[in-house]
C-alpha positions in Angstrom: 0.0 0.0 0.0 1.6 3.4 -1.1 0.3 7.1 0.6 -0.9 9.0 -2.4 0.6 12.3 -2.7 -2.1 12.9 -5.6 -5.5 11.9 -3.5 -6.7 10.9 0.0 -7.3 7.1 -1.3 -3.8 4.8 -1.1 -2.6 3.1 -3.9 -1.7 -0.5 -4.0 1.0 -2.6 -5.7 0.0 -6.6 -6.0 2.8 -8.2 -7.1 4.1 -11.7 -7.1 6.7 -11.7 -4.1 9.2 -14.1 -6.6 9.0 -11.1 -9.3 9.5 -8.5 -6.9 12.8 -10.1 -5.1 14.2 -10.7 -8.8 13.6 -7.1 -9.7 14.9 -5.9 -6.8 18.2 -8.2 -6.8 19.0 -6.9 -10.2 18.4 -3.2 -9.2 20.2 -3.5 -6.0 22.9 -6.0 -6.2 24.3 -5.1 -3.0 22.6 -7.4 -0.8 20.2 -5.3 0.8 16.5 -5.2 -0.6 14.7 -2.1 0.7 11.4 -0.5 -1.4 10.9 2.8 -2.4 7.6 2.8 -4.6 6.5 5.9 -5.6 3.1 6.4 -8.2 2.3 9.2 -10.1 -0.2 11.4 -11.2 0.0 9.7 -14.8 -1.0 5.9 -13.0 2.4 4.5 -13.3 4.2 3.2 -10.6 8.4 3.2 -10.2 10.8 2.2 -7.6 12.9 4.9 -7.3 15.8 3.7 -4.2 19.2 5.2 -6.1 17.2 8.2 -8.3 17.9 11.6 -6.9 17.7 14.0 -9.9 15.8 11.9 -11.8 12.3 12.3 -10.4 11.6 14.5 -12.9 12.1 12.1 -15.6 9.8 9.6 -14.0 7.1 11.8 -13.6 7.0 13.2 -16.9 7.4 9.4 -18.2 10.7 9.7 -19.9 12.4 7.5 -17.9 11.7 3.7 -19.6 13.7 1.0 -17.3 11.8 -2.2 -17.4 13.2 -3.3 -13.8 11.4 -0.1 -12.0 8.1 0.2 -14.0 5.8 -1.5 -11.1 2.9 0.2 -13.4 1.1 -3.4 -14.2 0.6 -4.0 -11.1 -0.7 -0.7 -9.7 -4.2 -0.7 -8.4 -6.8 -2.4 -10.0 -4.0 -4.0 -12.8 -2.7 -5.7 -9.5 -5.9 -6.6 -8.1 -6.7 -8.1 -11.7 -3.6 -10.2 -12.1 -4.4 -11.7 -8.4 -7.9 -12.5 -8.9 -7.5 -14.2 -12.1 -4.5 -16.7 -10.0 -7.4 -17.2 -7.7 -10.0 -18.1 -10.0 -8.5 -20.5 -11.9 
């Protein structure tokens, strides 16, 4: 669940936990796993541990790294993908 900066209702990321620790091990090869999912006004959803200066970019949608876009699994994408795995 992510505080939305863009509305009072949270946003949610439902992800399959194997994907997200193979994302993250080839993001952060350092050992350490932590999270930093930010959305956007535009509906798409990046992990942004490492950006400084490049917020902007994200925002805007410029920025096109396969490894941070979380956006399929933002909101009801997410909740899609998990109730499809449970019905069938």
């Amino acid at each position: 669940m992510l505080h939305s900066f863009k509305s009072n209702e949270p946003d949610f990321v439902v992800i399959p936990k194997i994907e997200l620790h193979q994302r993250l091990t080839e993001l952060h090869s350092n050992g350490t796993l932590h999270i930093y999912l930010c959305s956007t006004e535009s509906d798409s959803c990046w992990e942004t541990r490492g950006l400084r200066d490049d917020m902007l970019e994200l925002e805007e949608g410029v920025r096109k790294n396969p490894l941070r876009d979380f956006t399929q699994y933002l909101n009801a994408k997410g909740w899609a993908a998990l109730s499809e795995k449970l019905t069938a």
